[in-house]
N, C-alpha and C positions, 0 to 999 in steps of 0.2 A: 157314672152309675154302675150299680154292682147289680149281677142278676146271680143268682144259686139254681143249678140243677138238679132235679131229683132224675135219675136215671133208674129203668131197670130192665138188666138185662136177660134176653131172650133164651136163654137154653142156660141148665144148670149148669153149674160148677165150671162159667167161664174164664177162660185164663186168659190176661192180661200181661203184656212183657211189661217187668221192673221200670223198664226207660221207657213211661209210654208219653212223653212231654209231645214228642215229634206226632205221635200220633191224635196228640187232643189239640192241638193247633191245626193240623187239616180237618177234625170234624169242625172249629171256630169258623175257619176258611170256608169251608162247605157249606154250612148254616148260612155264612151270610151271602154268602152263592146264590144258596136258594131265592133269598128279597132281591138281589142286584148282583148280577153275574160283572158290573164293569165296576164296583166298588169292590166287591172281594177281588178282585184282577189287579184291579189300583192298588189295594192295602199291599195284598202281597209281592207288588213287583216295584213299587213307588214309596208308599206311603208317604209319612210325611215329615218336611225337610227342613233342617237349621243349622247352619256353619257349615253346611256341605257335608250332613249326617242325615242318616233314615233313619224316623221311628214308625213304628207300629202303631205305639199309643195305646196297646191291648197288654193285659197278663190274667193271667188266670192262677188257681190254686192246686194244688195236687190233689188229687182225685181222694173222697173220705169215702172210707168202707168200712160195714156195719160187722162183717166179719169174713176175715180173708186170710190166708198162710201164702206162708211163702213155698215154691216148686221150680225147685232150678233157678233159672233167670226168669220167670215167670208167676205172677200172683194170682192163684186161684181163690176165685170170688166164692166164699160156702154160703154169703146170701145176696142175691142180686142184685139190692140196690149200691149204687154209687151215691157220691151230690160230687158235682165242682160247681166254684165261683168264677163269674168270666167277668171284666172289671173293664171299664174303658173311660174318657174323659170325652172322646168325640162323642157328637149328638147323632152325627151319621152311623157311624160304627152301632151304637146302642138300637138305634130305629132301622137296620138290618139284619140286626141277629136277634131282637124281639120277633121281629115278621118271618123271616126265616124258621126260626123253632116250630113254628106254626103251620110252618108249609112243609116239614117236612116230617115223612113218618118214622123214620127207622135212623138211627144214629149210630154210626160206625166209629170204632174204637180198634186200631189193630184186627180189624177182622174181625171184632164181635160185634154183635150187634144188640141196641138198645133201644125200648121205647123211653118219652118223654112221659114222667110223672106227677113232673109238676115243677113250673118255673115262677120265680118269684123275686120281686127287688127288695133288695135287703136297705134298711137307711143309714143314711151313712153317718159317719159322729160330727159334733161340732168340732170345729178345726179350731186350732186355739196356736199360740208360738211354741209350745213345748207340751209334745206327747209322746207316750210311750206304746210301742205294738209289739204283738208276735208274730210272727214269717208263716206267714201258710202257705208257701212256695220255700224254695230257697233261693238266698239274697248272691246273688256274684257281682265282682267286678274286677276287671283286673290291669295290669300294666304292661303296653307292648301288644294292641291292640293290632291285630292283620300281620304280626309274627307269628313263624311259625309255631311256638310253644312262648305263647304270653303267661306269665305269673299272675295267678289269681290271688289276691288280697286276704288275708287271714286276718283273724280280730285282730290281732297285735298292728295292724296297721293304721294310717290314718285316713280315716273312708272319707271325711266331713270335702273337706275341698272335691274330692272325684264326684260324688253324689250331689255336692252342689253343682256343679256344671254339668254334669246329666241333666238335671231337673230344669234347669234356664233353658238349656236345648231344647227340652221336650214342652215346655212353658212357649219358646217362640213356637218352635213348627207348628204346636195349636192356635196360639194366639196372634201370630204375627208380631209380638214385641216381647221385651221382657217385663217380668212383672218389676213391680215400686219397690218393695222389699227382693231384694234376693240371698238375705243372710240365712246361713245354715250349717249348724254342728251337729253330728251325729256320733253316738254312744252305744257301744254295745251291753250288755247287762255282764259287766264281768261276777259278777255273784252267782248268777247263772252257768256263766263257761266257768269258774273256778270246782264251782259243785258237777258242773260236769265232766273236768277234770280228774276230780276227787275220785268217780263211779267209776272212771274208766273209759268214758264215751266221748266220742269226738262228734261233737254237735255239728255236720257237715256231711255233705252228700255227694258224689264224685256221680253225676249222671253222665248217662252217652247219648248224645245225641247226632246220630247219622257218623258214627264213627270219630266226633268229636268231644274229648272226657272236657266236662265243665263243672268246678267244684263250685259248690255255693253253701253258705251257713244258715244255719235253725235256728235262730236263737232270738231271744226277745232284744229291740233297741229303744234309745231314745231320739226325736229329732227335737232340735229348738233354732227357730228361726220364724223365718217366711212362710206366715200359714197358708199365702196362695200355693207354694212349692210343698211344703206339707200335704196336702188337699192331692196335688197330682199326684204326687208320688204315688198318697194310696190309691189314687184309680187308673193311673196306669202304670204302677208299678215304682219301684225301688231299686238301683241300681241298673244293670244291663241285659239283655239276653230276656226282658219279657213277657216278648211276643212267643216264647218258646219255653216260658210255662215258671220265670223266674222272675223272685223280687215283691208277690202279692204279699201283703201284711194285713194284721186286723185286729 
């Protein structure tokens, strides 16, 4: 399930740091703190497990602003509302961060603080073998995993096998098996990265997260295959990294 927040923030012309992933993942944590102090303790220290891998099961969107510039490493808000989308496939996770929102008043972001304006479940689309989305996060993944400097994957490479074996991973730790179908090609919109080539713009994001650069891409794809793996992907995510604010599509 997908929920979208309208956020608005408490003192004008609040500033947000550029890398604020790290810090919209502990208000996630904190919300669902609020419903269950030993589910948010589980998510973040445990979660949940397949081939001897942790997922989260959660990703959320980058934060949309109605009108905002840029200030240093810092984005100041010139109108206070925000929205994110916070996105999960578990039923528990979804029925903790609903109740949570509710219980709690004030919502911290990097030290600013926000009220709740209004929370709402978005529906989600028919799943079918072959659909096309845009990245309302950015998508990572990379090779050389728990290396010190892993190589993060750029269009030119071939995502379809990596992103399918993400997805069966994240498919068992939910469900306890794999799903019937697990076939899956993924495509990126080269007409898109070519025209973005053309402008001059590299459709891609080099965030920091805790002193960690993690590059990920913008760009519209296609997946065809396995619509149960389809289906998770978009709710909890696309590639790796998340639970740390990468990989939501829509």
């Amino acid at each position: 399930m997908r929920v979208k927040l309208t956020l608005g923030a408490l003192k004008r012309a609040t500033l947000l740091p550029l890398n604020y992933q790290y810090a919209v993942a502990s208000l996630i944590y904190a919300t669902l703190g609020q419903a269950s102090t030993d589910f948010a303790m589980m998510l973040h220290d445990d979660g949940f497990h397949a081939e001897g891998r942790k997922f989260k099961l959660f990703t959320f969107s980058r934060l949309a602003t109605k009108r905002a510039r840029v200030n240093g490493d810092q984005m100041l808000l010139e109108d206070p509302t925000v929205s994110l989308q916070v996105s999960s496939p578990a039923k528990d996770f979804v029925e903790h961060f609903v109740t949570g929102l509710f219980q709690s008043e004030i919502f911290a972001i990097a030290g600013a603080h926000f009220k709740l304006e209004q929370a709402e479940t978005l529906p989600a689309p028919t799943f079918t073998n072959r659909m096309t989305f845009r990245a309302l996060s950015p998508i990572t993944e990379s090779i050389g995993e728990g290396q010190k400097h892993p190589r993060f994957l750029s269009p030119e490479d071939n995502w379809s096998e990596i992103i399918q074996r993400n997805l069966i991973r994240k498919y068992h730790a939910l469900n306890g098996h794999d799903p019937a179908d697990t076939k899956l090609l993924w495509a990126w919109d080269q007409a898109y990265l070519a025209e973005a080539a053309k402008r001059g713009r590299r459709p891609s994001v080099l965030i920091d997260i805790r002193d960690t650069k993690i590059r990920g891409w913008l760009a519209p794809f296609t997946v065809e295959g396995s619509p149960e793996l389809i289906e998770l992907g978009y709710e909890a995510g696309f590639g790796s990294r998340n639970s740390m604010g990468f990989g939501m599509a829509g």
